[in-house]
Structures are given as C-alpha cells and as structure tokens.
N, C-alpha and C positions, 0 to 999 in steps of 0.2 A: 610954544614948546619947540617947533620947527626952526625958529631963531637963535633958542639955544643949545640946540645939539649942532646946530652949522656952526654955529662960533667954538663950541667948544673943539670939536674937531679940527677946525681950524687951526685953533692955537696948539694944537697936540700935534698935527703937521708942521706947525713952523719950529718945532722941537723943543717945546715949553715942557719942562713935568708942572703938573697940573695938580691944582686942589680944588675938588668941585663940592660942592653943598648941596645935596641933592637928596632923596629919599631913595634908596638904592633899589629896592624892586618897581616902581614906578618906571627906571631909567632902564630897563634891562635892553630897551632896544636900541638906548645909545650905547650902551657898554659891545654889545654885538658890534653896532659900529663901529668905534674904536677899537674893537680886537680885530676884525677883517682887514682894517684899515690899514691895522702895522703886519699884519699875517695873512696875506690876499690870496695866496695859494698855496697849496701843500709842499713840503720840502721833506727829504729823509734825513731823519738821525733826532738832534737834539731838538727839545721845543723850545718855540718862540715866544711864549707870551705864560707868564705864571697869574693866575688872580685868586687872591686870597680875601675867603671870604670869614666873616663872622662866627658862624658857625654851620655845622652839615644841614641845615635846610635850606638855607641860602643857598649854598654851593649845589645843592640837589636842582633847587628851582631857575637857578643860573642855568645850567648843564640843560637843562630840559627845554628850557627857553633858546642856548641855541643850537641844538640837535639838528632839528631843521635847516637850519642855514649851512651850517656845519658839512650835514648830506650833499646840500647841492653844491657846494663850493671842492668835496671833495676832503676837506677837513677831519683831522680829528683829534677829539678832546678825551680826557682822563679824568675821572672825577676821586679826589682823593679825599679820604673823610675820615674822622673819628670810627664814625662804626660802621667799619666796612671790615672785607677780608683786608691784612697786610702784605698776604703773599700775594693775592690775584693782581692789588693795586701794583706789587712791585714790579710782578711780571707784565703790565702793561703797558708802564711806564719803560720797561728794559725795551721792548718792541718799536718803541718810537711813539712819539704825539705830535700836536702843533700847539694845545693848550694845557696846562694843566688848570684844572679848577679843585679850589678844596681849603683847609684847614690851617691856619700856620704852623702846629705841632707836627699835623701827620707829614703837610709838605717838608718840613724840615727832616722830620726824620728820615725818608722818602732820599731827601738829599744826602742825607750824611750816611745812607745806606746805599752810595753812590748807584741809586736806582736811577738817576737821569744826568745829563750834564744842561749847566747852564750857560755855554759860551757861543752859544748862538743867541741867546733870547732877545729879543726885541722890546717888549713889554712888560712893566711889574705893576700890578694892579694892587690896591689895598683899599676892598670895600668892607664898609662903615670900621674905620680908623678909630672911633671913640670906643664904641664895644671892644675892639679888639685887644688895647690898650687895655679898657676894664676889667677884661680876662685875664687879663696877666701874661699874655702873649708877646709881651715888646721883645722878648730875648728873643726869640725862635724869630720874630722878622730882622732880627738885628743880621740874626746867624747868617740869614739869606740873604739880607741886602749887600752884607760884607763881602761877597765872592759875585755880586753882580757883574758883567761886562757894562758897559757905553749901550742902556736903554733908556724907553720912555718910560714916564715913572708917574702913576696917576693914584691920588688919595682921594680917596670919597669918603665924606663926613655929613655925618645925619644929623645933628645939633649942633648950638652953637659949641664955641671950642672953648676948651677948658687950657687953662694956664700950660700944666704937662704937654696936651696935645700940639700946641704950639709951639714950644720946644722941640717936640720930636719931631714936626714936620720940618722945620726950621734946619733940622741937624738931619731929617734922610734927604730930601730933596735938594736942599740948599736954596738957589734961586728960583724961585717957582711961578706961575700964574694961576689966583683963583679968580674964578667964577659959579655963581650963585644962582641953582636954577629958581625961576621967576617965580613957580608954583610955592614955592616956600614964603610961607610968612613970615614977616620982620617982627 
C-alpha cells in the first residue's frame, strides 16, 4: 500500500492528471496527501483544491477524515452538500477556504452563485467518476471543468470502466497517467 501512495504521488508531482483505480474510502489517507501536497499551507481568498464526491456521505466522511490534519496545518475546508443549509454553505464559502469538499450540483451551483472564485485552484478531484456519471451529474462537472485555470486533475474510479466513462475521461483530462491500487482485484 506504502508503494503505492508514493508512486502515485509522485506521478501527481511530475504534473500527470491522474486516473487511479482504487476504492475511494479505503484511500482516504492518500487523497489527504495529495490535497496537502498541492495546498501545504493556508493562503487568503480563493480556494485551492475543489473534490467532488459521489454523494453527501462521502463528502461528510472525507471532510471528517481530514479535520484533523486540516487543524494542524492551519487549513480549512467547506463542506458543500445536498442537504445542508444554502445560505450558511454560501456564506462560508464568501469568507474564504483552501478546500472545498461536496456534491457536483450543490458545488456548481455554489459556483454560479458566484459564492467562490476559481482562479487560484490548484486541484480538481473527482471521486468514484462512475457513480457520478450514473447520477447524471456529467453537466454540472462539465460546467465546472470549463472555467478551470492550469490544475492537477485526479479521477478516482471504483470499477472497471465502462465505454462512456472512457470517453469522458479521455475528453476531461486529455493526456493522463493511470495507476491501479494493488488491493484491487483483477
């Protein structure tokens, strides 16, 4: 496992966007490390790092996973969800963050409710890419990906990949590196 959270990181340092194959709560303390990685200390204004998850338990279980780190680094995260308040979310978002963690819907609308800017970010995360796709979600990552700046761009997929999903990763990333954590069976 220690082999391959170094190589993965690695290849996200040599400035690869990345397609990993992984079970996404299993990995939560790699994904920690690749956010601090590209976000190592606090900065004011826009945030750096957006990761979008599947749905609000995921994003709840992310968020809580890295609180901790978060505290001691100085860091802080926004958690944006289906079923939360929209106003508290907006005004937390207006105050500043370094990560946003949450939904493709709510983020997007979050965004077009110019609640945050994204021309500092660093990082676009999209954990488990197949669910998310399944949901019907592909507009709302379209919306967001299209006003991206020059970031790292990492796809995490929990099964194998379906024809669609290979298309879309094909067409957001473009040239990519995957790697396949080892724990996964073939």
């Amino acid at each position: 496992m220690e082999d391959f959270n170094a190589a993965t990181r690695k290849l996200l340092r040599a400035g690869n966007a990345l397609v990993i194959q992984a079970n996404v709560e299993a990995n939560f303390s790699l994904f920690e490390h690749i956010i601090t990685d590209c976000i190592p200390e606090p900065k004011e204004g826009s945030p750096r790092g957006i990761v979008i998850c599947s749905d609000d338990q995921m994003a709840r279980s992310l968020c809580e996973f890295l609180e901790k780190s978060f505290k001691t680094l100085d860091l802080t995260l926004d958690l944006i969800v289906e079923k939360g308040q929209r106003v508290r979310q907006r005004n937390d978002l207006f105050f500043g963050t370094e990560l946003i963690v949450g939904t493709p819907r709510r983020i997007c609308e979050m965004y077009f409710q110019n609640g945050f800017n994204i021309g500092e970010l660093k990082l676009f995360m999209l954990l488990d890419l197949n669910t998310i796709l399944k949901q019907g979600n592909k507009g709302f990552v379209n919306r967001l990906s299209e006003s991206l700046p020059k970031c790292k761009k990492v796809v995490v997929e929990t099964l194998e990949r379906e024809k669609r999903v290979t298309e879309y990763i094909q067409e957001f990333l473009g040239r990519y590196k995957a790697i396949k954590d080892p724990q996964i069976l073939d």
